[in-house]
ZAKOLVEX-123767 format. One record per residue: residue number from 1; residue in one letter; chain; x, y, z of N, C-alpha, C, CB in turn. Coordinates in Angstrom, 3 decimals, always signed. Glycine has a CB too. Example, Ala and Ser with C-alpha at 12.3 -4.5 7.8 and 13.67 -1.06 7.14 Angstrom:
2
SITE, 1, A, A, +13.190, -5.690, +7.800, +12.300, -4.500, +7.800, +13.200, -3.300, +7.800, +11.308, -4.473, +9.046
SITE, 2, S, A, +12.850, -2.250, +7.080, +13.670, -1.060, +7.140, +12.900, +0.030, +7.870, +14.084, -0.598, +5.725
***
This chain:
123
SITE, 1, X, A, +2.271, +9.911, +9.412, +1.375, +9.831, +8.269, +1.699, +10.983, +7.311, -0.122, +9.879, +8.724
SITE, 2, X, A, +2.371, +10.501, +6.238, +2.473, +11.667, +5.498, +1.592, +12.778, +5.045, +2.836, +11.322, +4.658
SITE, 3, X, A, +1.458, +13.411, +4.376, +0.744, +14.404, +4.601, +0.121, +14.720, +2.866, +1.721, +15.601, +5.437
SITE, 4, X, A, +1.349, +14.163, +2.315, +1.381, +14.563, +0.725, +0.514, +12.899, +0.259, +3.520, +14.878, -0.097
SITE, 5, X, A, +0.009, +12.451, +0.746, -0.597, +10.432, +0.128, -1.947, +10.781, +0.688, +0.323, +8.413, +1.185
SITE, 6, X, A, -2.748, +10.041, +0.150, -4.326, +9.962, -0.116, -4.209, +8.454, +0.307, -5.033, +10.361, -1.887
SITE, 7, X, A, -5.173, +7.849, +1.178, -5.203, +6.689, +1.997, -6.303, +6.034, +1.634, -5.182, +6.914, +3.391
SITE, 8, X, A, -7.125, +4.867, +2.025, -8.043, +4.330, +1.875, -8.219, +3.369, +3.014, -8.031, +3.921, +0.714
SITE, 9, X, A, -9.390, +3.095, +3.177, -9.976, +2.518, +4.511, -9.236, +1.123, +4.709, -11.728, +2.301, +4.435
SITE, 10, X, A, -9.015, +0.267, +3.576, -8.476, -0.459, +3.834, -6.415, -0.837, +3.845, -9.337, -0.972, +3.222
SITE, 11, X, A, -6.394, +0.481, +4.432, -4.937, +1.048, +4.988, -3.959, +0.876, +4.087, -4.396, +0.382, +6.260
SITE, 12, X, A, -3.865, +1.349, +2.292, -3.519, +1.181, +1.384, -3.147, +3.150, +1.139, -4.589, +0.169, +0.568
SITE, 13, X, A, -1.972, +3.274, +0.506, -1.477, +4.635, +0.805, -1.287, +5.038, -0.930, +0.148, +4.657, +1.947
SITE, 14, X, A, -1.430, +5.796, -1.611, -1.531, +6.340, -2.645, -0.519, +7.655, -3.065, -2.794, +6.573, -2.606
SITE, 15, X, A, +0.446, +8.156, -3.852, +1.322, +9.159, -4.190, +1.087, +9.691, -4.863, +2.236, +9.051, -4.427
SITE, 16, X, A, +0.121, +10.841, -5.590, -0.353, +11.655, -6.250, +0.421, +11.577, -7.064, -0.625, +12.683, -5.840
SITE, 17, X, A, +1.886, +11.770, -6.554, +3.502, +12.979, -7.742, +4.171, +12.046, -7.907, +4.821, +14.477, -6.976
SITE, 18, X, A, +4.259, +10.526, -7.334, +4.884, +9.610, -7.848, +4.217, +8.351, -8.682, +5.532, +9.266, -6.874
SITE, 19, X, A, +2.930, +8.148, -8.400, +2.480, +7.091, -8.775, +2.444, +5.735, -7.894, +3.083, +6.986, -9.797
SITE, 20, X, A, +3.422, +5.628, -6.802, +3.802, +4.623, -6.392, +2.670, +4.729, -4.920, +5.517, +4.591, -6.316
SITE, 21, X, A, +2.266, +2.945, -4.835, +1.572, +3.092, -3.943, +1.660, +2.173, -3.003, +0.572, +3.246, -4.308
SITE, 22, X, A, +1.225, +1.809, -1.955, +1.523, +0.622, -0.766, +1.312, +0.253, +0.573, +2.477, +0.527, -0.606
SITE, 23, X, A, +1.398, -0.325, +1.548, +0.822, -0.696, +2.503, +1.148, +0.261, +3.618, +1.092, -1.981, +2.693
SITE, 24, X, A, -0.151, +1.116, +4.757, +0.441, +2.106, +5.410, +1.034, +1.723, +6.619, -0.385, +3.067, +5.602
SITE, 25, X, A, +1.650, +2.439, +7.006, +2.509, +1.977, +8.403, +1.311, +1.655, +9.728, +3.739, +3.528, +8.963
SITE, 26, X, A, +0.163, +2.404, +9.616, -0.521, +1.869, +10.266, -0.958, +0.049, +10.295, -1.355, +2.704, +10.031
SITE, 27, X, A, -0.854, +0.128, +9.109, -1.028, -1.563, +8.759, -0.196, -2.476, +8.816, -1.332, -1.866, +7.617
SITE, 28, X, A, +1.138, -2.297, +8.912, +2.283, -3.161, +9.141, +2.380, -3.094, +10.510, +3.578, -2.789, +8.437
SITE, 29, X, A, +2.050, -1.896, +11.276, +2.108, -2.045, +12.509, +1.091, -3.025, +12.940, +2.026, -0.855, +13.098
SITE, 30, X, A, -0.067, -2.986, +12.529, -1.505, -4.647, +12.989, -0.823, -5.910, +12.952, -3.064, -5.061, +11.552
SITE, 31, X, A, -0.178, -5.888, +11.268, +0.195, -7.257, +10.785, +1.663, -7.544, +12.003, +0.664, -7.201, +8.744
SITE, 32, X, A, +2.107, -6.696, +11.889, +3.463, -7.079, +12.900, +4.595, -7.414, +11.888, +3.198, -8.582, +14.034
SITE, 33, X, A, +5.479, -8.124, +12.340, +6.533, -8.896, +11.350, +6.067, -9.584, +9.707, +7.041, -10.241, +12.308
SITE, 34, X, A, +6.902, -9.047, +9.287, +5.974, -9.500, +7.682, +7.176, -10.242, +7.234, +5.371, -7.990, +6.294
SITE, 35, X, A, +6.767, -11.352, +6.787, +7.315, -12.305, +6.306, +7.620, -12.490, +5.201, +6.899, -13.014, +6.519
SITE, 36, X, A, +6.680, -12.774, +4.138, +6.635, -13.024, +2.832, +5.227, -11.666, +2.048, +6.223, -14.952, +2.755
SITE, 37, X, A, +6.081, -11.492, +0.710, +5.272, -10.223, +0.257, +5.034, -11.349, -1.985, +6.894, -7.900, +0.505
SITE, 38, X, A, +4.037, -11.201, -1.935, +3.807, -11.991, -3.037, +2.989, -10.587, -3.775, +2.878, -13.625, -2.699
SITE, 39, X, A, +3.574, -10.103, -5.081, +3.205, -8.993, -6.164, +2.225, -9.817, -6.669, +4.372, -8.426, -7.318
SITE, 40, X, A, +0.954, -9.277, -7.161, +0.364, -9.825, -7.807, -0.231, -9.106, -9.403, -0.429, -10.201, -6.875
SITE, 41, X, A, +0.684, -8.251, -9.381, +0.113, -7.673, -10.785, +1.834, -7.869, -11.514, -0.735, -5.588, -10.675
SITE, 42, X, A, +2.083, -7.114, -12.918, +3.106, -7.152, -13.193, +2.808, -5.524, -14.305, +3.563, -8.763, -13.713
SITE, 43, X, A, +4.238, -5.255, -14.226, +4.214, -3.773, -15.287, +3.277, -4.115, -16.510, +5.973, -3.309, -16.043
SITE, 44, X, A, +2.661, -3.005, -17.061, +2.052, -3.318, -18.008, +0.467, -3.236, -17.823, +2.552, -4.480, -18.329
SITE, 45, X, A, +0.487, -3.968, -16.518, -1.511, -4.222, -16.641, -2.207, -2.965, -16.290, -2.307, -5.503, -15.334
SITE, 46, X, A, -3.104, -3.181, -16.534, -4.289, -1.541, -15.434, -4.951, -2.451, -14.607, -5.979, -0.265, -16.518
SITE, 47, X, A, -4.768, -1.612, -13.791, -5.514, -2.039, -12.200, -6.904, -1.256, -11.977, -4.405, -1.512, -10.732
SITE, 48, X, A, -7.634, -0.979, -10.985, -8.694, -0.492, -10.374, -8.741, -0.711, -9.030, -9.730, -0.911, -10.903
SITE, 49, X, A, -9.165, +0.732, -9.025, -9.099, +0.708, -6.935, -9.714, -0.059, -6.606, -9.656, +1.871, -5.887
SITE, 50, X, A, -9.505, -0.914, -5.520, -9.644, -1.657, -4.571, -9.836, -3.127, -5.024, -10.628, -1.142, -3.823
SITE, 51, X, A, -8.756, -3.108, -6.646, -8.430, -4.863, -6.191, -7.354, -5.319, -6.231, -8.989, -5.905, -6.924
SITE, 52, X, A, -7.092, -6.389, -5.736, -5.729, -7.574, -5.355, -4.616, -6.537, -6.398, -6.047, -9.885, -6.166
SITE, 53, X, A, -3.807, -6.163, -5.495, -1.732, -5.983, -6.117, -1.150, -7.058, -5.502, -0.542, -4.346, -5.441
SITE, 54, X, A, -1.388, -7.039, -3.921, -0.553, -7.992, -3.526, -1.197, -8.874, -2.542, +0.613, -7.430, -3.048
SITE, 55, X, A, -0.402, -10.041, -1.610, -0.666, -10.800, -0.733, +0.931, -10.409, -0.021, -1.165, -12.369, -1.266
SITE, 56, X, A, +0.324, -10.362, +1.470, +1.473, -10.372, +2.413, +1.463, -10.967, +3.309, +1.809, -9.450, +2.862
SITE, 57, X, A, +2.286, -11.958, +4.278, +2.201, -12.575, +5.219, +3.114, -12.697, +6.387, +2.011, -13.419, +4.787
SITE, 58, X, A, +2.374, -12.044, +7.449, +3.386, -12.187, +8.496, +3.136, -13.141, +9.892, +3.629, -10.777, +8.919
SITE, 59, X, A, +3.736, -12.606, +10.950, +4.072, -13.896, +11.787, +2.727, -14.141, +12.595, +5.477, -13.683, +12.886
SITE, 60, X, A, +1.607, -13.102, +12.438, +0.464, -12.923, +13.013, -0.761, -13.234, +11.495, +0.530, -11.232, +13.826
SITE, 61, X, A, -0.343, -12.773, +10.357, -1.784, -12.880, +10.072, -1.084, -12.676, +8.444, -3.117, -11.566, +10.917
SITE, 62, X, A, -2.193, -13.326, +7.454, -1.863, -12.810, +6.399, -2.964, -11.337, +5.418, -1.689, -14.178, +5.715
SITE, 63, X, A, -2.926, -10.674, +4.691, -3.630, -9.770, +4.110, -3.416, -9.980, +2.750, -3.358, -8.513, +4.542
SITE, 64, X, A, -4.295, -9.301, +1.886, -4.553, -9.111, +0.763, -4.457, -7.102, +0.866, -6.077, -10.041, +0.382
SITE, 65, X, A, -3.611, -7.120, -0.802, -2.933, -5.291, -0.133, -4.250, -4.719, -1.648, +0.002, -4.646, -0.563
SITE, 66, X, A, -4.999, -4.241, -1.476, -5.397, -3.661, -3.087, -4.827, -2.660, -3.084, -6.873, -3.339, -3.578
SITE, 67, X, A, -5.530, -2.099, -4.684, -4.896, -0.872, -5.273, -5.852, +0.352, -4.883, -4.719, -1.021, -6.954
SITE, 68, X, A, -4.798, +1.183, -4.074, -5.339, +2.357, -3.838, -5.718, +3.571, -4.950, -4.514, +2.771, -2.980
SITE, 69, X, A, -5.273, +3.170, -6.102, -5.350, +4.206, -7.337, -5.185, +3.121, -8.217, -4.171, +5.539, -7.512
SITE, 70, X, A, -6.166, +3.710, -9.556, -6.195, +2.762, -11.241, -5.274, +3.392, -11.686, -7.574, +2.795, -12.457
SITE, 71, X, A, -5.301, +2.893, -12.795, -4.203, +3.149, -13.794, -2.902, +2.211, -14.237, -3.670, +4.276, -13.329
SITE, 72, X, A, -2.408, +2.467, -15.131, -1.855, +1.608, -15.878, -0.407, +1.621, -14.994, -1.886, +2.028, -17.510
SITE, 73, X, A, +0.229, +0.048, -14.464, +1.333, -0.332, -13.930, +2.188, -0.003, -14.667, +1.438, -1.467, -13.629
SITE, 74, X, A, +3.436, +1.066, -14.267, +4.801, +0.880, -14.665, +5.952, +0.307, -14.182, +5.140, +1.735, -14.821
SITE, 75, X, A, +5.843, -0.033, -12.944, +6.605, -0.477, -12.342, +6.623, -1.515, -11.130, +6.976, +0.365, -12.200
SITE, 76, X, A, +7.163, -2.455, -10.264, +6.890, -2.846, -9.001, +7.578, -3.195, -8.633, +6.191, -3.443, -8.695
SITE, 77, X, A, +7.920, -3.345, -7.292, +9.070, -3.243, -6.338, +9.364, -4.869, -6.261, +8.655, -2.418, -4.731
SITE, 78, X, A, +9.960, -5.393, -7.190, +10.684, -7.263, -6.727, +11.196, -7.241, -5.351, +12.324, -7.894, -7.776
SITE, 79, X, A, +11.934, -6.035, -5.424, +13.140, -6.488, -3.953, +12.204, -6.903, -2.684, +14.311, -4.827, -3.265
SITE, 80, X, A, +10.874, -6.499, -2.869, +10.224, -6.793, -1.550, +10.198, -8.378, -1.513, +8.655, -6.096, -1.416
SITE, 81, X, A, +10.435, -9.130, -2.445, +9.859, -10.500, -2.232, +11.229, -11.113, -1.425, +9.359, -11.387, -3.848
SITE, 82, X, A, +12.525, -10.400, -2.110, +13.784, -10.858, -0.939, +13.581, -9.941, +0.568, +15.637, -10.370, -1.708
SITE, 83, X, A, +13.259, -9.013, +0.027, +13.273, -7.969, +1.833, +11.933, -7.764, +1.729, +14.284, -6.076, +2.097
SITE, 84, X, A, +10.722, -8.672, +2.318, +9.642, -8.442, +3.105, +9.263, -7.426, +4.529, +9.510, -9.582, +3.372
SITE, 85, X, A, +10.676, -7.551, +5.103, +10.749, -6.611, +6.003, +10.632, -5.317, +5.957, +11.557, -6.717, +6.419
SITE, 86, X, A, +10.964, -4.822, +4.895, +10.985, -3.203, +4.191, +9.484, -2.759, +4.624, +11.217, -3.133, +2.136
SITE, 87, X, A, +9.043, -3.626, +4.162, +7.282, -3.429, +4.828, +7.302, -2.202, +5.914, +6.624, -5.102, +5.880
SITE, 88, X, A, +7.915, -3.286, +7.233, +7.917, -3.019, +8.570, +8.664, -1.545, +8.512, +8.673, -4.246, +9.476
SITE, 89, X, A, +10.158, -1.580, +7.824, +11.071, -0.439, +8.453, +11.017, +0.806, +7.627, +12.625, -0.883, +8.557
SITE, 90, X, A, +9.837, +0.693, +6.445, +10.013, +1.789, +5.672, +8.638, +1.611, +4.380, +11.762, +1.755, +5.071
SITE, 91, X, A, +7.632, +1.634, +5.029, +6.620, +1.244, +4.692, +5.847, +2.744, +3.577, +5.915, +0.719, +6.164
SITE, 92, X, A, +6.257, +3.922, +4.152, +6.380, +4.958, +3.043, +7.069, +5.173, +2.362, +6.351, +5.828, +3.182
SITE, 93, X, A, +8.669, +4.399, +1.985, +9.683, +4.815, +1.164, +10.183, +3.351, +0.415, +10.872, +5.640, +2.089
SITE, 94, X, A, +11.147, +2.866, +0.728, +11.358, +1.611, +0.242, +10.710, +0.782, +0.302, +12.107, +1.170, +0.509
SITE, 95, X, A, +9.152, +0.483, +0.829, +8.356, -0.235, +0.915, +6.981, -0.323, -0.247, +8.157, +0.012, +2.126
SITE, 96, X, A, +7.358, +1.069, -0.801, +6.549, +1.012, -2.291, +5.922, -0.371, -2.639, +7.620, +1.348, -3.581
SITE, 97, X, A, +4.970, -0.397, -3.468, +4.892, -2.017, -3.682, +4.527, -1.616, -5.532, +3.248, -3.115, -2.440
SITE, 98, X, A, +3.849, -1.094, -5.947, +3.467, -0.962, -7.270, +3.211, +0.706, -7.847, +2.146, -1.858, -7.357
SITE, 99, X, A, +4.002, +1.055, -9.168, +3.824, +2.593, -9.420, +3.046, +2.520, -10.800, +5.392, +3.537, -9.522
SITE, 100, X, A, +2.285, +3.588, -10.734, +1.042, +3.304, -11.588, +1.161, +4.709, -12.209, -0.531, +2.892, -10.740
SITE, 101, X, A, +0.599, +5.097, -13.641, +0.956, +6.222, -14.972, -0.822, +6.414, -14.977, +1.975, +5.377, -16.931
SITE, 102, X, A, -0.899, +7.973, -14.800, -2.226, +8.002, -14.788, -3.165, +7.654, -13.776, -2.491, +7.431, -15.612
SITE, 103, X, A, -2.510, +7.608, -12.581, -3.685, +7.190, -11.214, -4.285, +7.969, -10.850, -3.319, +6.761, -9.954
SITE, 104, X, A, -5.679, +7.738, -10.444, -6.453, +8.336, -9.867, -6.911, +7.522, -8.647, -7.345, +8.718, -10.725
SITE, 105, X, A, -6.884, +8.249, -7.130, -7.315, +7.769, -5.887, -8.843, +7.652, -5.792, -6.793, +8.642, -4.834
SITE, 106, X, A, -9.598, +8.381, -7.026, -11.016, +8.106, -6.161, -10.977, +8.661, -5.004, -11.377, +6.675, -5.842
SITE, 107, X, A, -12.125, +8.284, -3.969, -12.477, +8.945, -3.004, -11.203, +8.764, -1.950, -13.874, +8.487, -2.572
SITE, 108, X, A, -10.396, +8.564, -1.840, -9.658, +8.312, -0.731, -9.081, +9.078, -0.085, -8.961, +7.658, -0.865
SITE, 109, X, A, -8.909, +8.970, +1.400, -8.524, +10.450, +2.372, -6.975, +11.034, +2.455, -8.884, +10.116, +4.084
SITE, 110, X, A, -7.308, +11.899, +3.025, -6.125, +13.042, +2.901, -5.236, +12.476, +4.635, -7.047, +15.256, +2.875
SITE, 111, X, A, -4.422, +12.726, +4.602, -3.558, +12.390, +5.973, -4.349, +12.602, +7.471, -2.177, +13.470, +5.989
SITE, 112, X, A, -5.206, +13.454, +7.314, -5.880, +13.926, +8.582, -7.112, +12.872, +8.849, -6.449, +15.570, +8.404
SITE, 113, X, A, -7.476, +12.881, +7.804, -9.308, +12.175, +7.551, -8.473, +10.521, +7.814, -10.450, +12.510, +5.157
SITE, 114, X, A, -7.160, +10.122, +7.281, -6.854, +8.828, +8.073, -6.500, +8.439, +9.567, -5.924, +8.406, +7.518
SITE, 115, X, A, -5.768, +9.732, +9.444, -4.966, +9.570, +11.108, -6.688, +9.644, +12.054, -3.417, +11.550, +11.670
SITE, 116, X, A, -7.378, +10.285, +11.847, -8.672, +10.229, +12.518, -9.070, +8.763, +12.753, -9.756, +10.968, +11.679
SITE, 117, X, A, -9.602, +8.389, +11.291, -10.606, +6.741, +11.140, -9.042, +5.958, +12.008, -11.119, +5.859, +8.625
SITE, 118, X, A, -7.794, +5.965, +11.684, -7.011, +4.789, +12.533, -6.923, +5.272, +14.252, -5.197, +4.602, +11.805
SITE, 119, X, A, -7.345, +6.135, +14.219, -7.688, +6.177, +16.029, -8.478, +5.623, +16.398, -8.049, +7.259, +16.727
SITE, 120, X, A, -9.879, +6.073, +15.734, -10.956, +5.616, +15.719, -11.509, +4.008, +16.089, -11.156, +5.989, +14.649
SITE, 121, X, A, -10.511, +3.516, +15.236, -10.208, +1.930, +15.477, -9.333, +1.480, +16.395, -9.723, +1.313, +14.389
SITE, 122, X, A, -8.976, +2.451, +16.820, -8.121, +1.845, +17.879, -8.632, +2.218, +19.646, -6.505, +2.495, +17.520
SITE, 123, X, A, -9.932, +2.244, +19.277, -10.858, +2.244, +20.618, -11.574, +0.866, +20.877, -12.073, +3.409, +20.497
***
Protein backbone atom coordinates (compact mmCIF):
# COMPACT_ATOMS: atom_id res chain seq x y z
CA UNK A 1 0.00 0.00 0.00
CA UNK A 2 1.67 2.92 -0.98
CA UNK A 3 2.21 5.30 1.33
CA UNK A 4 2.24 8.58 -0.84
CA UNK A 5 -2.10 7.82 -2.23
CA UNK A 6 -5.11 8.76 -0.16
CA UNK A 7 -7.70 5.74 -0.48
CA UNK A 8 -11.36 5.54 -0.03
CA UNK A 9 -13.63 2.95 1.44
CA UNK A 10 -14.71 1.89 -1.60
CA UNK A 11 -11.00 0.66 -2.51
CA UNK A 12 -10.40 3.49 -5.08
CA UNK A 13 -6.64 4.97 -4.70
CA UNK A 14 -5.98 8.71 -5.31
CA UNK A 15 -2.22 10.55 -6.29
CA UNK A 16 -1.97 13.82 -4.71
CA UNK A 17 1.48 14.73 -7.19
CA UNK A 18 0.12 13.03 -10.12
CA UNK A 19 -3.46 13.35 -10.44
CA UNK A 20 -3.90 9.90 -11.61
CA UNK A 21 -6.20 7.67 -9.87
CA UNK A 22 -7.50 3.86 -9.76
CA UNK A 23 -8.46 0.63 -8.51
CA UNK A 24 -6.40 -0.60 -5.24
CA UNK A 25 -4.60 -3.76 -5.25
CA UNK A 26 -6.57 -4.68 -2.43
CA UNK A 27 -9.51 -4.71 -4.81
CA UNK A 28 -8.22 -6.55 -7.74
CA UNK A 29 -7.10 -8.96 -5.38
CA UNK A 30 -11.40 -9.59 -4.28
CA UNK A 31 -12.30 -9.22 -7.97
CA UNK A 32 -9.57 -11.79 -9.01
CA UNK A 33 -8.86 -11.99 -12.83
CA UNK A 34 -10.18 -8.92 -14.56
CA UNK A 35 -11.36 -9.26 -17.73
CA UNK A 36 -12.81 -6.38 -19.36
CA UNK A 37 -12.20 -2.61 -18.05
CA UNK A 38 -14.91 -0.14 -19.68
CA UNK A 39 -13.70 4.01 -19.03
CA UNK A 40 -16.52 5.79 -18.42
CA UNK A 41 -15.62 9.36 -18.43
CA UNK A 42 -13.47 10.93 -21.24
CA UNK A 43 -10.64 13.92 -21.00
CA UNK A 44 -12.23 17.02 -20.61
CA UNK A 45 -15.19 16.33 -18.13
CA UNK A 46 -15.14 17.12 -14.17
CA UNK A 47 -15.91 14.40 -12.11
CA UNK A 48 -16.85 14.27 -8.24
CA UNK A 49 -15.83 11.90 -5.64
CA UNK A 50 -17.53 8.97 -5.53
CA UNK A 51 -19.10 8.70 -8.97
CA UNK A 52 -18.95 6.14 -11.93
CA UNK A 53 -15.12 6.49 -14.00
CA UNK A 54 -15.31 3.08 -14.72
CA UNK A 55 -16.95 -0.52 -14.95
CA UNK A 56 -14.70 -3.60 -14.61
CA UNK A 57 -15.32 -7.16 -15.03
CA UNK A 58 -13.76 -10.14 -14.03
CA UNK A 59 -14.00 -13.90 -13.91
CA UNK A 60 -15.72 -13.65 -10.38
CA UNK A 61 -17.69 -10.51 -10.27
CA UNK A 62 -18.20 -7.27 -11.93
CA UNK A 63 -17.67 -3.54 -10.09
CA UNK A 64 -18.33 -0.12 -10.69
CA UNK A 65 -14.67 1.89 -9.96
CA UNK A 66 -15.69 5.76 -8.79
CA UNK A 67 -13.71 8.73 -8.54
CA UNK A 68 -11.60 8.98 -5.69
CA UNK A 69 -10.81 12.82 -6.27
CA UNK A 70 -12.95 15.80 -8.41
CA UNK A 71 -11.62 17.69 -10.72
CA UNK A 72 -11.30 18.25 -14.15
CA UNK A 73 -10.11 14.93 -16.46
CA UNK A 74 -6.92 15.23 -18.39
CA UNK A 75 -6.25 12.18 -19.26
CA UNK A 76 -7.23 8.19 -19.24
CA UNK A 77 -5.59 5.17 -19.64
CA UNK A 78 -7.28 3.38 -23.22
CA UNK A 79 -4.62 0.69 -23.07
CA UNK A 80 -6.56 -0.80 -20.18
CA UNK A 81 -9.48 -1.71 -22.42
CA UNK A 82 -6.76 -3.96 -24.60
CA UNK A 83 -4.75 -5.00 -21.27
CA UNK A 84 -7.48 -5.41 -18.54
CA UNK A 85 -5.03 -7.41 -16.83
CA UNK A 86 -2.75 -4.44 -15.86
CA UNK A 87 -5.45 -4.17 -13.25
CA UNK A 88 -4.20 -7.40 -11.65
CA UNK A 89 -0.19 -6.97 -12.28
CA UNK A 90 0.21 -3.34 -11.61
CA UNK A 91 -2.71 -1.88 -10.16
CA UNK A 92 -0.54 1.20 -8.62
CA UNK A 93 1.45 1.95 -11.78
CA UNK A 94 0.30 0.96 -15.19
CA UNK A 95 -3.02 0.34 -13.96
CA UNK A 96 -3.88 4.10 -13.57
CA UNK A 97 -7.34 4.43 -14.90
CA UNK A 98 -8.12 8.35 -15.06
CA UNK A 99 -5.70 11.65 -14.25
CA UNK A 100 -7.48 14.53 -13.03
CA UNK A 101 -5.99 18.74 -12.89
CA UNK A 102 -7.00 20.14 -9.67
CA UNK A 103 -8.10 17.05 -7.48
CA UNK A 104 -9.09 17.06 -4.34
CA UNK A 105 -9.54 13.57 -2.21
CA UNK A 106 -11.97 14.88 0.30
CA UNK A 107 -11.99 12.86 3.25
CA UNK A 108 -10.12 9.91 2.11
CA UNK A 109 -7.41 7.85 4.08
CA UNK A 110 -3.84 7.90 4.26
CA UNK A 111 -2.05 4.32 3.65
CA UNK A 112 -2.27 3.29 7.32
CA UNK A 113 -6.06 4.29 8.07
CA UNK A 114 -6.56 1.79 4.75
CA UNK A 115 -4.29 -1.00 5.38
CA UNK A 116 -6.27 -1.02 8.88
CA UNK A 117 -10.24 -0.84 7.47
CA UNK A 118 -8.85 -3.78 4.63
CA UNK A 119 -7.89 -6.05 7.54
CA UNK A 120 -10.63 -5.21 9.22
CA UNK A 121 -12.68 -6.76 6.47
CA UNK A 122 -10.93 -9.41 6.19
CA UNK A 123 -12.22 -10.93 9.53
Amino acid sequence: TPVNLKYTKSDEWFDPATGKMGLSDYAQGQLSDIVFVELLVEAGDMIEVGKPIASVESVKASAEIYAAAGGKVVEVNKALSDKPETLNTDAFGDGWMVKVEGGDAGDAMDAAAYEAYCAERAH
